[in-house]
TINU-569974 format. One record per residue (C-alpha): x negated, z, y; residue in three letters. Coordinates in steps of 0.2 Angstrom, whole numbers, padded with zeros to 4 digits, always signed. Example, Ala and Ser with C-alpha at 12.3 -4.5 7.8 and 13.67 -1.06 7.14 Angstrom:
<pts>
-0062+0039-0022ala-0068+0036-0005ser
</pts>
This chain:
<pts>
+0077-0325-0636unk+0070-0309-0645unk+0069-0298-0628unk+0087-0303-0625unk+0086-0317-0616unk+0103-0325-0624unk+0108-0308-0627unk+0115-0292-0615unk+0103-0281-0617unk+0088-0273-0626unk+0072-0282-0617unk+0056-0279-0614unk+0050-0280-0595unk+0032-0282-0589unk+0017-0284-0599unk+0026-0280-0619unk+0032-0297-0615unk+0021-0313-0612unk+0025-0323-0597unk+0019-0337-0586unk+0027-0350-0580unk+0039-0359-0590unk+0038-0375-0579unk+0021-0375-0579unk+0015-0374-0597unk-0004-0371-0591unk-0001-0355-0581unk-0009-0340-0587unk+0003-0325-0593unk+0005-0315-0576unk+0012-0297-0579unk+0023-0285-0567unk+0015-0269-0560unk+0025-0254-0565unk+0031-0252-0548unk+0038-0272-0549unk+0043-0268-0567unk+0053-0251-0564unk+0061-0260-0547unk+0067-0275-0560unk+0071-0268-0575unk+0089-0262-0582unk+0093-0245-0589unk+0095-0253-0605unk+0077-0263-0605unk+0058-0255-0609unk+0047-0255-0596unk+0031-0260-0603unk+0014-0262-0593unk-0005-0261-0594unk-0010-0246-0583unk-0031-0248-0579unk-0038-0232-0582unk-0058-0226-0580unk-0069-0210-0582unk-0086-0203-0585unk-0089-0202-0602unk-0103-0189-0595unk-0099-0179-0577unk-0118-0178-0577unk-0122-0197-0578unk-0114-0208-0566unk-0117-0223-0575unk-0107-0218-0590unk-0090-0225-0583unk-0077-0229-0597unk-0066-0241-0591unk-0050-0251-0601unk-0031-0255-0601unk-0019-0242-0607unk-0002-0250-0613unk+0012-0237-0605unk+0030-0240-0613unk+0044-0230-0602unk+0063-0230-0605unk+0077-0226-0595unk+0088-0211-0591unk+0100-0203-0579unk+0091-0189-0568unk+0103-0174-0568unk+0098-0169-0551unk+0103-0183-0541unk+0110-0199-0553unk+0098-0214-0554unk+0087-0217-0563unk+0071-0210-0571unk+0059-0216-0582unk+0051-0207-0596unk+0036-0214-0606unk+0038-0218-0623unk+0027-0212-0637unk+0032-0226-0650unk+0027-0244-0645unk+0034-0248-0664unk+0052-0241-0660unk+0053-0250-0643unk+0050-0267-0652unk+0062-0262-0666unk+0075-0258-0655unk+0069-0276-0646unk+0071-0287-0661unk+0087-0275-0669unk+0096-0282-0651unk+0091-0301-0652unk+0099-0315-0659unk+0086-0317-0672unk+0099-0311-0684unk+0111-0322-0679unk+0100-0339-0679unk+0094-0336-0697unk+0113-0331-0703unk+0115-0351-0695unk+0116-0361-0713unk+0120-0375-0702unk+0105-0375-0691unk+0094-0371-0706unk+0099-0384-0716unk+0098-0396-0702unk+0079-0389-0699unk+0074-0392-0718unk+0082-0408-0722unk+0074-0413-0705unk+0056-0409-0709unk+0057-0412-0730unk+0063-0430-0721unk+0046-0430-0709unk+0034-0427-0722unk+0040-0439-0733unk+0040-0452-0722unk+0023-0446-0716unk+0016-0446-0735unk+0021-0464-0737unk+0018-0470-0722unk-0001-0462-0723unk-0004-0458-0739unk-0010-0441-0737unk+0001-0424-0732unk+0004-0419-0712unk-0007-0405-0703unk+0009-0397-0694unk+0010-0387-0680unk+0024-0373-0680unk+0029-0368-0661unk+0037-0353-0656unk+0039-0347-0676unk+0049-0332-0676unk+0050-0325-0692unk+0041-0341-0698unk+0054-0351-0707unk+0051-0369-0701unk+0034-0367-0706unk+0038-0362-0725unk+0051-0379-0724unk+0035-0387-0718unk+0024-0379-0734unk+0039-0381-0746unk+0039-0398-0743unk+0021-0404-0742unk+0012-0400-0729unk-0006-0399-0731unk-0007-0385-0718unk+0006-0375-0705unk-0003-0367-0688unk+0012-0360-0680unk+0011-0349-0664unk+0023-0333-0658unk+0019-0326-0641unk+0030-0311-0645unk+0018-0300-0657unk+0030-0292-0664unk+0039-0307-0669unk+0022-0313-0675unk+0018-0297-0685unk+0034-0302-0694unk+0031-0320-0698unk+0013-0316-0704unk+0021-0304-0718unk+0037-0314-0721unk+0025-0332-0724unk+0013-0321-0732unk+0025-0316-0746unk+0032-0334-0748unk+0017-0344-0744unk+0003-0334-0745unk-0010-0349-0745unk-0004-0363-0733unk+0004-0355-0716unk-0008-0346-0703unk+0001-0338-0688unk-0008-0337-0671unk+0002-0321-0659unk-0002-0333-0645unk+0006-0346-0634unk+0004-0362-0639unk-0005-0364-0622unk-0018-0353-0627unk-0023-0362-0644unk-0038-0371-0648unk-0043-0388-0658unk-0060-0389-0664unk-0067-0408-0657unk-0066-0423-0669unk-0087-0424-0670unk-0097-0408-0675unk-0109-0411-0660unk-0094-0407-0648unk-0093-0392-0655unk-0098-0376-0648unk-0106-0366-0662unk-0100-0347-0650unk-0083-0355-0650unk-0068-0350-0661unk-0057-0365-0664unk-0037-0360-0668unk-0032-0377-0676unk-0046-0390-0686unk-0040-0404-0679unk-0024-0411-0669unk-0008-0409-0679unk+0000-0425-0686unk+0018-0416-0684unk+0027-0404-0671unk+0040-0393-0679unk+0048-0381-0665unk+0064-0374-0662unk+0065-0372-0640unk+0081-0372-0637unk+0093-0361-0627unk+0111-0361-0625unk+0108-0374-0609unk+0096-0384-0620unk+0079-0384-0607unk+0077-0365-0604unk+0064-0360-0616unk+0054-0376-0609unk+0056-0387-0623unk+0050-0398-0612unk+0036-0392-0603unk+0030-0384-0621unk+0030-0403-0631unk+0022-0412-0614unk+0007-0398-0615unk+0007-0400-0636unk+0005-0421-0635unk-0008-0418-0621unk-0021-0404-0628unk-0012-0400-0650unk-0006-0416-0657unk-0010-0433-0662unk-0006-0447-0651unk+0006-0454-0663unk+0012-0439-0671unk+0030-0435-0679unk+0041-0422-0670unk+0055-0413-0676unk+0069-0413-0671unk+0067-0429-0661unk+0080-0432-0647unk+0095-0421-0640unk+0109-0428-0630unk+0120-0416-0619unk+0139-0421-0617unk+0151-0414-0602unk+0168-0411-0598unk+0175-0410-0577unk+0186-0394-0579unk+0198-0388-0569unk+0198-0367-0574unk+0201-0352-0562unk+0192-0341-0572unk+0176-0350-0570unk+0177-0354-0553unk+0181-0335-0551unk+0164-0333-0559unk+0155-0341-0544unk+0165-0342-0530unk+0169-0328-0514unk+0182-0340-0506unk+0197-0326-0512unk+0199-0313-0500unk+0214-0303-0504unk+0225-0298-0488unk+0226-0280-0483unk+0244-0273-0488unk+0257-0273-0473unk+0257-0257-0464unk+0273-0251-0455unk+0263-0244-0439unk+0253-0262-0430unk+0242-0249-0423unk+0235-0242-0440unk+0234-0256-0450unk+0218-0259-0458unk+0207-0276-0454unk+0203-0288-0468unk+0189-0286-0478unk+0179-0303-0481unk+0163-0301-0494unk+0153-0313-0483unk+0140-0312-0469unk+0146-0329-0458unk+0158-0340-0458unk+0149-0353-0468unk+0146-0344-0482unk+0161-0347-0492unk+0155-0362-0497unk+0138-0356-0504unk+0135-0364-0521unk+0127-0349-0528unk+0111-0361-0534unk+0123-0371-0546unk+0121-0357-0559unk+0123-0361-0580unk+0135-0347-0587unk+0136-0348-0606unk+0151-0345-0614unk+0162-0345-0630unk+0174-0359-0622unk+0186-0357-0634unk+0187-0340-0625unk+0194-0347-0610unk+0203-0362-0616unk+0219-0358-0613unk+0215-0354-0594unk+0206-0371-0594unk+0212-0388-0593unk+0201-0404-0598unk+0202-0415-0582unk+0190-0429-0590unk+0186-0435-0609unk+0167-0427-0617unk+0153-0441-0611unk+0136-0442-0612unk+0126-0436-0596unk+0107-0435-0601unk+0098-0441-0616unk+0079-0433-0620unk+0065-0442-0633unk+0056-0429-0636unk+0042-0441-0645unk+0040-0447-0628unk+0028-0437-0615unk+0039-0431-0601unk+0033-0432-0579unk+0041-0416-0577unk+0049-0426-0563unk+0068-0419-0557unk+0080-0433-0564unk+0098-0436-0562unk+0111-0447-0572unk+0129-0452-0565unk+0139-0456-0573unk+0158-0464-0569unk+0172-0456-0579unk+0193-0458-0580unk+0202-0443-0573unk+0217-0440-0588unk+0227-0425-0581unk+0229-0417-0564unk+0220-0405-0558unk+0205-0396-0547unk+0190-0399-0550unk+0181-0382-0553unk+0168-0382-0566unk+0158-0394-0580unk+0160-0387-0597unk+0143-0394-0607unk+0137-0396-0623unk+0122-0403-0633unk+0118-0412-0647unk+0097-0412-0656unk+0096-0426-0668unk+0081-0421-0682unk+0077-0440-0688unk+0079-0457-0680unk+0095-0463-0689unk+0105-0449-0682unk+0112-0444-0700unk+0104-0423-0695unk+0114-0417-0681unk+0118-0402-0675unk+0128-0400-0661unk+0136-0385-0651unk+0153-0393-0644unk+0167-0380-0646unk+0170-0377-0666unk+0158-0392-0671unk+0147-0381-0684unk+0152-0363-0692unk+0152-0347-0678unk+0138-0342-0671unk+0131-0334-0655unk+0113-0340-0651unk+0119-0357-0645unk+0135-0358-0636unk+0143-0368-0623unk+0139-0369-0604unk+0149-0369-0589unk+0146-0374-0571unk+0158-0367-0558unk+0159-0381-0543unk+0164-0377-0526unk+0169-0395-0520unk+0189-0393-0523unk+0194-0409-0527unk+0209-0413-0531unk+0210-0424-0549unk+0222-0436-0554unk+0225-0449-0568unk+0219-0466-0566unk+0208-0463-0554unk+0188-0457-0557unk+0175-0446-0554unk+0156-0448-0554unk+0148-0436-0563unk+0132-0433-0559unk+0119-0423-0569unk+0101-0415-0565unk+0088-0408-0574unk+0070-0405-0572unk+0060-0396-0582unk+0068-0380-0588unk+0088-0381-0578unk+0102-0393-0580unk+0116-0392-0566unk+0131-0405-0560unk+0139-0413-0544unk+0156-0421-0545unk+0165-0431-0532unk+0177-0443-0529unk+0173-0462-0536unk+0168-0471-0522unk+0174-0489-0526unk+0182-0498-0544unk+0166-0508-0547unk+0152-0492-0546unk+0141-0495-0560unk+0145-0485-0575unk+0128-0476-0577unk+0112-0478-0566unk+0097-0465-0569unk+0085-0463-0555unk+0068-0449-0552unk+0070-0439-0536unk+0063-0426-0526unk+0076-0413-0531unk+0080-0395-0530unk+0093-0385-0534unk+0104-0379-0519unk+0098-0361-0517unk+0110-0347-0514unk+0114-0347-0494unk+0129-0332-0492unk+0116-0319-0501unk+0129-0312-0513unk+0124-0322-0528unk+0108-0316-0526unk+0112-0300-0531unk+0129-0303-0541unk+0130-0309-0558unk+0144-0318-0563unk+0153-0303-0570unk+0151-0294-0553unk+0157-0308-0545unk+0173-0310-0555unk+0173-0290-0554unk+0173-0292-0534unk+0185-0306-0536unk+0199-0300-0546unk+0215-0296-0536unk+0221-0281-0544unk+0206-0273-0545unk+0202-0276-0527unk+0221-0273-0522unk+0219-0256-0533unk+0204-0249-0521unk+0212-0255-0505unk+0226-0246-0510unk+0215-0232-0514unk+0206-0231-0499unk+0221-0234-0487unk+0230-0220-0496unk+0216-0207-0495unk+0212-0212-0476unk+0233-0209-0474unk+0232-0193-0481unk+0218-0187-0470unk+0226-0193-0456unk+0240-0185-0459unk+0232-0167-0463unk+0223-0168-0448unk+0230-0182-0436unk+0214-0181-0423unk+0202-0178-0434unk+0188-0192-0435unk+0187-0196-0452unk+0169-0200-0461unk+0165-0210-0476unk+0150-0209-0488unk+0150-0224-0502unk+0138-0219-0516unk+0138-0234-0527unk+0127-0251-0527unk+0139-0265-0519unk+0147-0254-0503unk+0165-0262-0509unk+0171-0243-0504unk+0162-0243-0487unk+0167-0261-0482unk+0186-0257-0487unk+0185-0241-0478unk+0179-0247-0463unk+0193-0260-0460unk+0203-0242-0455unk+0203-0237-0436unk+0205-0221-0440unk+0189-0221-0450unk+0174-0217-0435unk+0157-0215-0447unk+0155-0226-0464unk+0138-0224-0473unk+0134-0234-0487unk+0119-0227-0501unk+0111-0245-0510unk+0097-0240-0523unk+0090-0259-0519unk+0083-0265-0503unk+0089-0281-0503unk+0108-0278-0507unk+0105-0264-0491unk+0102-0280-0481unk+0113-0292-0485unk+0128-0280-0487unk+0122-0271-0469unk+0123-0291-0463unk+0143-0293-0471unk+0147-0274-0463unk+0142-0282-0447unk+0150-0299-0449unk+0168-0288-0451unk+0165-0280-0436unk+0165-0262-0446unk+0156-0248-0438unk+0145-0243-0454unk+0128-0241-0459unk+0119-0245-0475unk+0106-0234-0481unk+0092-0241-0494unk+0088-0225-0503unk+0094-0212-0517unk+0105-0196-0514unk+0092-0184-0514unk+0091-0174-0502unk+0103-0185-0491unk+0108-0176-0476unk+0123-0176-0463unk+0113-0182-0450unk+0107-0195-0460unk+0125-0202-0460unk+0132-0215-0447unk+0137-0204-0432unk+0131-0190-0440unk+0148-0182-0445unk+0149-0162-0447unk+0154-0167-0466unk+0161-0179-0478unk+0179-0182-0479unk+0181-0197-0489unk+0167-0201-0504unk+0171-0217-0513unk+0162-0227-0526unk+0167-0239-0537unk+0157-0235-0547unk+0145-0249-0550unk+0126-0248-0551unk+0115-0263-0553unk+0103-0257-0567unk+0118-0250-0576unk+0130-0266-0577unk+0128-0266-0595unk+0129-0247-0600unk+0145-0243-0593unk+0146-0226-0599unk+0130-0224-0588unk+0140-0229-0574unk+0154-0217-0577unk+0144-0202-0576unk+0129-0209-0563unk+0142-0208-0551unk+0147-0190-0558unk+0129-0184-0554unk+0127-0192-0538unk+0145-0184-0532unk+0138-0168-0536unk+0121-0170-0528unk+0131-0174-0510unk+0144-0158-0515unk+0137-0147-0501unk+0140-0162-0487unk+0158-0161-0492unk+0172-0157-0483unk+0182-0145-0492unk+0197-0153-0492unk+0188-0169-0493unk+0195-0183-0506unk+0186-0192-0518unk+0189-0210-0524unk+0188-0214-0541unk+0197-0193-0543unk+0194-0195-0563unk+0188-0207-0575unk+0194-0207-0593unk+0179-0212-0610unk+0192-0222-0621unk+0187-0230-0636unk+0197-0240-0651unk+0192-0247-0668unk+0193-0266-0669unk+0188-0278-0683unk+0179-0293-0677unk+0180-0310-0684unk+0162-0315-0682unk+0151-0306-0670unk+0145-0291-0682unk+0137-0305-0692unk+0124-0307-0679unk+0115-0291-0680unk+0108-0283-0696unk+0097-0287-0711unk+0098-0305-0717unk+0089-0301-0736unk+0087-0320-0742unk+0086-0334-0729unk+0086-0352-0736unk+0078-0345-0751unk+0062-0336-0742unk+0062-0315-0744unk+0065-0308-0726unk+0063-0289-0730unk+0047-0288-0717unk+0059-0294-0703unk+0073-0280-0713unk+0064-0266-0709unk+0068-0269-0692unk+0088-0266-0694unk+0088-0250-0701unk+0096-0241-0687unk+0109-0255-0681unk+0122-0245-0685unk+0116-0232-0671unk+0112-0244-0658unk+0125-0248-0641unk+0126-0265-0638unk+0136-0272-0624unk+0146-0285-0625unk+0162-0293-0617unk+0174-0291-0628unk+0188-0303-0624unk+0173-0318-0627unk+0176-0312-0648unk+0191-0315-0657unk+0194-0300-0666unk+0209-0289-0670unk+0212-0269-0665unk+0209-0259-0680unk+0216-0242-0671unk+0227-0236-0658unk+0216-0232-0642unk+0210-0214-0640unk+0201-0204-0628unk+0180-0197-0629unk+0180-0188-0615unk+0188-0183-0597unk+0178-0185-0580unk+0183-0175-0564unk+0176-0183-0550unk+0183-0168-0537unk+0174-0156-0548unk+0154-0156-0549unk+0147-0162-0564unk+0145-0153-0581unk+0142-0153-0599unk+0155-0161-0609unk+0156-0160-0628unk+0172-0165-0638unk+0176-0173-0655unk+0190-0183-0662unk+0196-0194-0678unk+0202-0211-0677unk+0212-0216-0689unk+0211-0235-0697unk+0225-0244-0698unk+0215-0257-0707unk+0200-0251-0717unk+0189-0269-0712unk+0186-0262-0696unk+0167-0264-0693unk+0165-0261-0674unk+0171-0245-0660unk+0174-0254-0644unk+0171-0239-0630unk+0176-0242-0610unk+0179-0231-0595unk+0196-0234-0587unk+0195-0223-0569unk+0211-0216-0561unk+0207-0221-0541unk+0218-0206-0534unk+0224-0189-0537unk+0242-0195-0542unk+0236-0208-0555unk+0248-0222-0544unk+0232-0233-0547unk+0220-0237-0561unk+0206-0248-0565unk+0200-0249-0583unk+0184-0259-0589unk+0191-0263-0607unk+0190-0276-0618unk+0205-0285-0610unk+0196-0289-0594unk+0185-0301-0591unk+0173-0295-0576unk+0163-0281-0587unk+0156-0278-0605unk+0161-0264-0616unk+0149-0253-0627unk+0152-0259-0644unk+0146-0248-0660unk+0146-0259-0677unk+0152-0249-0690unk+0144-0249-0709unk+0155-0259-0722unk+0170-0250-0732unk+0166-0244-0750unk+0172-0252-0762unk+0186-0245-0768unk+0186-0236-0787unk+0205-0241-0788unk+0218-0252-0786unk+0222-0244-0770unk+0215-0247-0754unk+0209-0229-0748unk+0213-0223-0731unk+0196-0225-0719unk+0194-0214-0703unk+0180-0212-0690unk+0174-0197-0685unk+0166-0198-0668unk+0158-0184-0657unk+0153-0186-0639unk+0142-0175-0628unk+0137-0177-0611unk+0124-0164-0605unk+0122-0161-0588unk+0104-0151-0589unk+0098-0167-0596unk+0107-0182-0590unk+0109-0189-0608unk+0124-0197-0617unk+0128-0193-0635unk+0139-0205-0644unk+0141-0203-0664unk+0151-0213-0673unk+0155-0210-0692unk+0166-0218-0704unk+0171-0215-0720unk
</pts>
């Protein structure tokens, strides 16, 4: 959760942040070299790794080796010579953990007054009953504290101790200053995983005397809060199963006890949109039989269309998507966890019969959950749609289904659902008979389906909604079949040659559906992408060739066919490790066009021609409540944990707007103007927006691209879509005002692109 895990961006890769294996609560940490790190990482993320290092403390003596572990901390940045990225070492470790925890949820969770007050009343309820059940107060064991506020409940209310454990050290950092300042005497914090703590033996002779014990004795109460928006995912099971084995009591108390997850069978196009390939849009009609371009199918055989993807969990606002949505089936439970009962780790699965009640296809699950904090079920919190107030840590899930079935009323559905240890995923089908039972559990051998077209194995589902969408997709065809025309045209037996320089080689595969197109080369900055989109340039039949590299240095006879020079450069552009800085991509593609300038064809085209940096004021109803300082929470001081938000109002953070309600606050205005047909160079331009309603608190900014020289087609990224994230900017609160009348607010903003550099300057003031 702190690195981003629930969130869009702002993570740590590598080393900085413990790992191991979720399902396997034993495993040891295992970090990434910082070749595996820099591969994995996104441009928004901090690469951090141990780098072993050795000298001679004496040239002269060769026994005087010095040897240790170095932490290295590098961020991302465009290299202005050829786009992609490069990665610069950091000096600060203390900012890159700051910026970590400034972009977590953390600040949502403990603005959740539901969730706290559910934890407290659940845990005063524990030790109460523990007191007069046993007469004497609970040792209790904190897991995963974060800033430590379950454990000051716990000491609030009795306990005789709190151990509590944070593998982020950061995080840890935090809680031992924020329970030091409001309990200074009875909460300890380990900056370990719970896997790596201690409990000294019940008899002093099994002691080792050389051994340091982290807990006295076993706890007599779990307090933990492990849950992710798809309710396993943290390993809240894994985690509890090690913690009864090796940390606690055999009968001791655990709050919260039980969760229960609830589903919907959904039928929704957007979802299934999410997931699915199966939508390949039909080349426009061409006058001339001879000329007309082939169809472009994003697949690599004819079975892939029905790949599942893996089943994946998509968290969502539902409320979102509602409207685009139709319930097929009524909420019912689908899987039930004790967690005061040990666990096999066994894959499970539940079904369960339910009443279609409107028509429709089947194309997704929509889940919820529900954790129960005491045994008559009178603490609850659950995350159905509008259940407790808004927050953004905990949302709902969706599962896009392949299947296509076709729902009607009366008849039924058996919904079946999976989980093992850290995933939930769903089947539907037909009903089978009227007199299936209505629930039957059994344990399997069971995976989940893995990923068989290659595609999802490198698209998210934004990409895959991006790839999807039919004006977008019939926006480049037309495009590329315009450009390919004009070339044609200028020079009717000229072979024409294509060079795509973005990741996803949507401009290459489009392109090479054209006859007249004889030489397509496609640049992918990741090996596997290379081959599977190589595989789907082959499956279409397209004369084309997909290079795994970067553009420097590229030369024409590294192209397909080796072409005299470039006429058509396309992009789209999209870059892997730049999905969630979409101003990144804007001007990647920018640097990589000019890199490849000296392969072009004078009168070559380039497709996008221009792109436009457009930006509006908004007010949000909810979501700039999630970041920020918190001040007081549940009556404990959180200033340590404060310190960390002093610079939210200068941090990006991507988001997809449409998931937020919010209202515009401004009328749209333009940052900056990109020419693609021109080779990069500094940009610098300022602008005032004016507020038509002072409450504004955030600037939403987007790239909208203009596809071809006669600005006939366009494809934006803004907040009205659904298959990209825009940059968002929090602005501080208004002033009060020192009259009755409201005063007039304005944001300044300045923007600067420097091409020597590769940075991105985006400033943002109001008044």
């Amino acid at each position: 959760m702190y690195a981003g895990v629930d969130k869009y961006g702002g993570a740590l890769v590598g080393d900085g942040q413990p790992g191991g294996s979720a399902s396997n609560a034993d495993a040891p940490a295992s970090g990434l070299s910082l070749e595996d790190a820099i591969e994995t990482a996104a441009a928004e993320e901090t690469v951090v790794v141990d780098v072993p290092y050795s000298y001679l403390a004496d040239e002269d003596d060769p026994n005087s080796v010095v040897s240790g572990v170095s932490k290295v901390l590098l961020a991302a940045q465009l290299n202005p010579e050829a786009g992609g990225l490069m990665w610069v070492e950091q000096g600060s470790p203390q900012e890159a953990y700051k910026n970590v925890v400034a972009m977590s949820q953390m600040t949502s969770m403990l603005r959740d007054k539901d969730r706290n007050n559910c934890y407290e009343r659940g845990i005063k309820r524990a030790i109460a009953t523990f007191k007069a059940e046993r007469g004497r107060a609970p040792l209790v064991l904190d897991i995963g504290t974060g800033t430590g506020l379950l454990s000051m409940f716990a000491a609030t209310h009795g306990a005789e101790h709190v151990y509590a454990c944070e593998m982020f050290v950061p995080m840890a950092e935090i809680a031992e200053q924020v329970t030091a300042a409001n309990h200074p005497d009875k909460v300890t914090v380990f900056k370990l995983r719970s896997t790596d703590l201690t409990v000294a033996p019940e008899k002093q002779q099994d002691r080792d005397p050389k051994a340091t014990y982290h807990l006295p004795r076993r706890a007599d109460m779990l307090v933990s809060e492990l849950f992710d928006s798809v309710l396993l995912g943290e390993a809240v099971l894994p985690t509890i199963r090690h913690a009864m084995q090796h940390l606690l009591t055999p009968d001791a108390a655990i709050v919260p006890e039980r969760a229960t997850v609830f589903a919907q069978v959904i039928e929704s196009e957007p979802i299934y949109h999410f997931n699915s390939f199966q939508v390949p849009v039909p080349a426009k009609q061409h006058k001339e039989a001879a000329t007309a371009p082939r169809e472009a199918k994003l697949v690599r055989s004819d079975t892939a269309w029905q790949c599942e993807g893996g089943k994946p969990a998509l968290p969502v606002h539902f409320r979102a998507l509602e409207k685009d949505s139709k319930l097929l089936t009524r909420p019912t439970t689908v899987l039930s966890f004790d967690f005061t009962k040990p666990t096999t780790g066994a894959a499970e699965y539940q079904e369960t019969v339910v009443d279609v009640v409107d028509a429709g296809q089947v194309q997704a699950v929509l889940m919820w959950w529900e954790v129960s904090f005491d045994e008559d079920d009178n603490v609850v919190y659950s995350t159905k749609p509008g259940a407790q107030n808004w927050q953004d840590h905990w949302v709902q899930v969706v599962f896009p289904l392949m299947d296509g079935i076709q729902a009607r009323p009366n008849e039924k559905l058996v919904l079946r659902a999976h989980h093992d240890d850290i995933r939930i995923w769903f089947d539907v089908e037909a009903a089978p008979g009227k007199d299936s039972p209505k629930k039957a559990k059994r344990t399997v051998v069971s995976e989940k389906p893995p990923c068989t077209c290659g595609m999802h194995l490198i698209c998210n589902a934004e990409r895959i909604s991006m790839l999807t969408d039919a004006a977008r997709r019939e926006a480049y065809d037309a495009s590329v079949s315009s450009a390919v025309a004009e070339l044609t045209k200028a020079e009717p037996l000229r072979s024409i040659s294509c060079l795509d320089i973005s990741d996803g080689s949507l401009g290459a595969l489009l392109a090479a559906t054209h006859k007249q197109v004889s030489s397509v080369t496609s640049i992918e900055s990741k090996e596997v992408s290379a081959r599977i989109f190589d595989q789907i340039l082959t499956y279409n039949d397209a004369n084309a060739e997909v290079l795994n590299s970067g553009v420097k240095g590229l030369l024409l006879e590294h192209l397909q066919g080796e072409p005299s020079s470039v006429d058509l450069l396309v992009g789209e552009p999209f870059y892997y490790a730049m999905q969630n800085l979409p101003l990144w991509q804007a001007f990647n593609f920018w640097l990589r066009r000019s890199a490849v300038d000296g392969l072009l064809h004078p009168k070559a085209r380039v497709l996008p021609a221009r792109a436009r940096v457009r930006a509006q004021a908004v007010r949000f109803e909810h979501l700039h409540q999630c970041f920020g300082a918190v001040g007081n929470v549940s009556g404990y001081d959180h200033s340590c944990f404060d310190q960390f938000q002093d610079e939210y109002y200068t941090r990006n953070f991507p988001f997809p707007a449409y998931m937020y309600p919010y209202e515009q606050a401004s009328e749209v205005v333009e940052l900056a103007a990109l020419d693609f047909t021109q080779m990069a160079h500094t940009l610098a331009t300022s602008c005032c927006i004016e507020l038509k309603d002072p409450a504004a608190n955030a600037v939403v900014v987007w790239v909208e691209y203009v596809l071809d020289a006669a600005g006939q087609h366009v494809v934006a990224t803004g907040p009205a879509v659904r298959y990209a994230k825009q940059l968002i900017r929090f602005l501080p609160p208004a002033s009060p005002a020192t009259s009755g009348a409201t005063p007039k607010r304005t944001v300044a903003s300045s923007f600067c692109f420097d091409s020597l550099e590769g940075t991105i300057d985006l400033r943002f003031e109001a008044n």
